[in-house]
Residue frames relative to the residue before (quaternion, step in Angstrom):
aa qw qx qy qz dx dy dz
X 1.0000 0.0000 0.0000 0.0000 0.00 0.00 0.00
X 0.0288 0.7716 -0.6351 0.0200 3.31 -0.58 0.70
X 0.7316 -0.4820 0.4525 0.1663 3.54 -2.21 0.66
X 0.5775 -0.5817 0.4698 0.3277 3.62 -0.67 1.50
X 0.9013 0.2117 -0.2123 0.3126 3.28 0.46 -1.49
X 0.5355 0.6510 -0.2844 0.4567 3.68 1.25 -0.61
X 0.0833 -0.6620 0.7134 0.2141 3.12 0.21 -1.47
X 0.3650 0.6119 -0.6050 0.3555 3.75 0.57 1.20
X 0.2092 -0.6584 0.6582 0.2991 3.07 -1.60 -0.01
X 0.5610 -0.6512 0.5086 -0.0500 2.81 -1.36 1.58
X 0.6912 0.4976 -0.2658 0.4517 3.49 0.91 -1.20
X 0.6224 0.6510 -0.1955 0.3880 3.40 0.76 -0.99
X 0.6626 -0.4569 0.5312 0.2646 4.13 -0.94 0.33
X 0.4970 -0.3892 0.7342 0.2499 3.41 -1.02 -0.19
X 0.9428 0.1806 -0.0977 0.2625 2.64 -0.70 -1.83
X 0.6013 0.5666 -0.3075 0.4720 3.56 1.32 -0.13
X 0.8019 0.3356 -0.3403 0.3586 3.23 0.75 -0.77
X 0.6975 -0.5653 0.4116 0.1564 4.13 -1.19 0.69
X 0.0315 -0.7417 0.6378 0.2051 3.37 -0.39 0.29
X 0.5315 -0.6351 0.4697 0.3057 3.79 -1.14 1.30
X 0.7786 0.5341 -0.2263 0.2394 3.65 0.52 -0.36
X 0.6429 0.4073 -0.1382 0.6337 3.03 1.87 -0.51
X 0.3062 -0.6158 0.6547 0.3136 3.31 -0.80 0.98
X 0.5964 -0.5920 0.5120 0.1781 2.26 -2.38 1.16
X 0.5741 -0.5589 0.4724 0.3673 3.42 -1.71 0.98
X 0.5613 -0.4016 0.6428 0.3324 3.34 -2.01 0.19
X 0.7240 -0.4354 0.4608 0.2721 3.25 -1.90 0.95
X 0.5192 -0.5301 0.5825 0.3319 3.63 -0.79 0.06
X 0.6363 0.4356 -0.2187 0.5979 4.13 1.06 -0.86
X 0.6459 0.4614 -0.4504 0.4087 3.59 0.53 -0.47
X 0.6042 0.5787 -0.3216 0.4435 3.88 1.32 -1.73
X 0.7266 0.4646 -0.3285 0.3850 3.57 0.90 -1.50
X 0.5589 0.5881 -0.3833 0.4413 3.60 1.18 -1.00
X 0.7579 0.4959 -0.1793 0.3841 3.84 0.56 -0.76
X 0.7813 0.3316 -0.2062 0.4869 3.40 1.48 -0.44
X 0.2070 0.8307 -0.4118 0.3123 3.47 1.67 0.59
X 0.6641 0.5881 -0.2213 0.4052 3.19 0.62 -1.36
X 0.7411 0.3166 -0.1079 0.5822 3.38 0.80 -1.68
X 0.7861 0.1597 -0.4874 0.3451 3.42 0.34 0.61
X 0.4537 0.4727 -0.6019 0.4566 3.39 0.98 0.61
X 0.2719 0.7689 -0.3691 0.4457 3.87 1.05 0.74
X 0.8293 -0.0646 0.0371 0.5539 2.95 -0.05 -1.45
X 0.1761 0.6313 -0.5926 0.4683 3.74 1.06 1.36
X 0.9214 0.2594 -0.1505 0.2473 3.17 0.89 -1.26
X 0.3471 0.7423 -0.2389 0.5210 2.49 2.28 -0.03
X 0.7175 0.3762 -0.1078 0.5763 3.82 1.48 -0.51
X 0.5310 0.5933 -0.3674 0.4807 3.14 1.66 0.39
X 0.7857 0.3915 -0.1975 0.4363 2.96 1.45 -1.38
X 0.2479 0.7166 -0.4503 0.4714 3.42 1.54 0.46
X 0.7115 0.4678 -0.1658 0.4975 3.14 -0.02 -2.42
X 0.7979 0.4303 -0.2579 0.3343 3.42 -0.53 -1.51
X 0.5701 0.6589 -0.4140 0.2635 3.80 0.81 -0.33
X 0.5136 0.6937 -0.2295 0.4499 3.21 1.61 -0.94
X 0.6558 0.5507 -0.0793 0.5102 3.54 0.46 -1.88
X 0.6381 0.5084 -0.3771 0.4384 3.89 0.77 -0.46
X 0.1093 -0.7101 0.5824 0.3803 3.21 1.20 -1.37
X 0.1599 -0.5586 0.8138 -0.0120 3.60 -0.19 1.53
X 0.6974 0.6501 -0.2447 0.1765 3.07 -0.12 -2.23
X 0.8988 0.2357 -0.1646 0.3310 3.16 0.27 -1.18
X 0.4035 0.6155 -0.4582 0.4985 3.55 2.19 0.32
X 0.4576 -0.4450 0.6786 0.3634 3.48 0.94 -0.86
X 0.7228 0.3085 -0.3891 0.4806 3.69 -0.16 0.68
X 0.0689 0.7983 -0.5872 0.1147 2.88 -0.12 1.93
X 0.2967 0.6619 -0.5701 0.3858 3.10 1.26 0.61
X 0.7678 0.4814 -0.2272 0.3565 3.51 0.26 -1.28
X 0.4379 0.5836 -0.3587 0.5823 3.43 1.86 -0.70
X 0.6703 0.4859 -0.4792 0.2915 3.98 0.03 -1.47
X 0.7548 0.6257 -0.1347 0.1433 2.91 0.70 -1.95
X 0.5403 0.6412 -0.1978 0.5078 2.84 1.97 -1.23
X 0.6529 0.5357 -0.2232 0.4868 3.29 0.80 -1.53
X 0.6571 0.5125 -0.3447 0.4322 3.87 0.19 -1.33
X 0.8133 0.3744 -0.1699 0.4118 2.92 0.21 -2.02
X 0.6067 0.4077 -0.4014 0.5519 4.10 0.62 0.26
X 0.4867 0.4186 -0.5481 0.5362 3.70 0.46 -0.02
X 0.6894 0.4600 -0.3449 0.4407 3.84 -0.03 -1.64
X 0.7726 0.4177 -0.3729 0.2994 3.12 -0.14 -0.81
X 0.5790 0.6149 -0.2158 0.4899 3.78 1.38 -1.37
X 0.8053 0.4656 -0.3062 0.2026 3.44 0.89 -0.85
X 0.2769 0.6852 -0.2690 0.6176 2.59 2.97 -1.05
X 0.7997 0.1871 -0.4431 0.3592 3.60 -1.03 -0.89
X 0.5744 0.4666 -0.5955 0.3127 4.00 0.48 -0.96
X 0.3528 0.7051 -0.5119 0.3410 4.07 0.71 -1.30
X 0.8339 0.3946 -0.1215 0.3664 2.72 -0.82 -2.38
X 0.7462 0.4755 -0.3669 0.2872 3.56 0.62 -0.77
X 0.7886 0.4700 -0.2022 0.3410 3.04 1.13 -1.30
X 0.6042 0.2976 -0.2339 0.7012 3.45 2.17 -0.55
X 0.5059 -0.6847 0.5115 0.1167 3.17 -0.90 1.36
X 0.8084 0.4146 -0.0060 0.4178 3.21 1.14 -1.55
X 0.3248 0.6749 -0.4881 0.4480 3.38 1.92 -0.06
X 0.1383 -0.8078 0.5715 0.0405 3.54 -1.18 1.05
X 0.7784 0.4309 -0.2447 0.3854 3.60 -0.66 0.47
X 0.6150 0.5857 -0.3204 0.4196 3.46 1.51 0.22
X 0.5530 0.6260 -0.3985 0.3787 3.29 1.07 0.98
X 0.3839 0.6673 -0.3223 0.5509 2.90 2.09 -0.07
X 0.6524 0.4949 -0.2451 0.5190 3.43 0.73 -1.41
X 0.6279 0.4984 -0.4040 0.4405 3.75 0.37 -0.81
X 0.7040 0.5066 -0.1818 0.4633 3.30 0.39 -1.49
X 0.6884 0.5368 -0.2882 0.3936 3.49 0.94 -0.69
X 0.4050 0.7865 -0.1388 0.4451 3.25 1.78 -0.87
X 0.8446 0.4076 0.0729 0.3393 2.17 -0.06 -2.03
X 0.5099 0.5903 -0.3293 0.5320 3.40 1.79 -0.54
X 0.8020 0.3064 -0.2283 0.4592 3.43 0.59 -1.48
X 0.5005 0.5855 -0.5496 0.3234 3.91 0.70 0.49
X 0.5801 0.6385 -0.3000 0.4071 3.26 1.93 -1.21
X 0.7744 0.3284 -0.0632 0.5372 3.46 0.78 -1.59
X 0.5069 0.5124 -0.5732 0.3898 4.00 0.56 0.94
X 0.5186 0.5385 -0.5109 0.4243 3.93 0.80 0.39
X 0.6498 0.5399 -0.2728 0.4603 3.41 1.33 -0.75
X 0.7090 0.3655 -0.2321 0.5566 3.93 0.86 -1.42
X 0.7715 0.3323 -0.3791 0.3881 3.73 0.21 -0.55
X 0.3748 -0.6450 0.5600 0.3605 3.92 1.51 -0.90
X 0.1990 0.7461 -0.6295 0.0865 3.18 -0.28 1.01
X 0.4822 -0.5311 0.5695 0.4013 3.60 0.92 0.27
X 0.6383 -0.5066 0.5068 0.2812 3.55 -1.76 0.14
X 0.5069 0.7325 -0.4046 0.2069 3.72 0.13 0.64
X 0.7620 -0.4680 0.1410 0.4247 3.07 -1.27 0.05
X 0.2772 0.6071 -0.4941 0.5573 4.20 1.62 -0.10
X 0.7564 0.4788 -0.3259 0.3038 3.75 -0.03 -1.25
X 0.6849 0.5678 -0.2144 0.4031 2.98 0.66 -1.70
X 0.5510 0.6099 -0.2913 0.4895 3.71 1.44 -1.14
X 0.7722 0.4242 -0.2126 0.4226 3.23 0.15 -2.06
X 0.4476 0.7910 -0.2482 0.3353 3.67 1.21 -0.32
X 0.7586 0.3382 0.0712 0.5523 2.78 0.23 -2.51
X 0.6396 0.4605 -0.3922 0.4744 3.99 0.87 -0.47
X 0.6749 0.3795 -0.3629 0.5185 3.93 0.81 -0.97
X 0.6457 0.5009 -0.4214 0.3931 3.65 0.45 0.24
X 0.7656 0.4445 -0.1317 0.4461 3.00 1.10 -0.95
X 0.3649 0.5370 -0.4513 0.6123 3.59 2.11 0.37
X 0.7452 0.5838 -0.2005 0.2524 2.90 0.31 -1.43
X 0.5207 0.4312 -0.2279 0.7007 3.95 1.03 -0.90
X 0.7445 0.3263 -0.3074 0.4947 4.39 -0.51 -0.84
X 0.6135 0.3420 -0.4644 0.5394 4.30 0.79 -0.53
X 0.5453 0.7073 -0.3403 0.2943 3.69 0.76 -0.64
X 0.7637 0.2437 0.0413 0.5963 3.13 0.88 -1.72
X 0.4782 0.6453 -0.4953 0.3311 3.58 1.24 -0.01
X 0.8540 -0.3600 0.1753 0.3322 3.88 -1.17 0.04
X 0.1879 -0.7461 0.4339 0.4689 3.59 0.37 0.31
X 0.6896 -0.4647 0.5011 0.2397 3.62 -2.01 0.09
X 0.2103 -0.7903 0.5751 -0.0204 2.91 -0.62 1.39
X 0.2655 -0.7392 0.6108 0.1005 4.40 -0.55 1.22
């Protein structure tokens, strides 16, 4: 049933009923299905922040390995929040991935010796690295 003067329908929901002109939105589960990746991102991106402490850079005296941790988990957190909050922001998967490269390959340039900092800085640049991988593609 619809209005003499509108032409609306009346019978119908709001929320049910479509407007012909606007494509229709994605599922709420599809968005969440698509932004998993990037926030299991900057989960880890706030791990390697947090987790820099607990290693005891500090107390070996290798605050290099502390900076890096610290820097390179801010950068990275601030990229994924971006990407998250602008869908449409292009070019910050490069940067992730770039990151993520140098979290992998600072046990090698700074020398951390085989340890448990490594094993971290390790298991976190892999684990950027796969989720920027499979994360949403980029949209120009």
């Amino acid at each position: 049933m619809s209005s003499f003067i509108s032409e609306q329908d009346f019978t119908t929901p709001a929320h049910i009923r479509l407007d012909p002109v606007a494509a229709p939105e994605r599922p709420a589960a599809a968005r969440t299905t698509r932004t998993l990746p990037l926030t299991i991102v900057f989960l880890a991106a706030v791990w390697l922040v947090v987790s820099a402490v607990p290693f005891g850079y500090i107390g070996a005296g290798r605050y290099d390995i502390f900076w890096s941790d610290t820097v390179t988990g801010i950068a990275l957190a601030v990229a994924t929040l971006i990407r998250l909050l602008k869908p449409s922001a292009a070019g910050f998967t490069p940067i992730i991935g770039g990151l993520a490269g140098w979290v992998l390959a600072a046990p090698l340039v700074l020398r951390f010796g085989w340890s448990a900092s490594a094993a971290n800085d390790v298991a976190v640049g892999l684990l950027i690295l796969t989720c920027a991988a499979f994360g949403p593609e980029e949209r120009s």
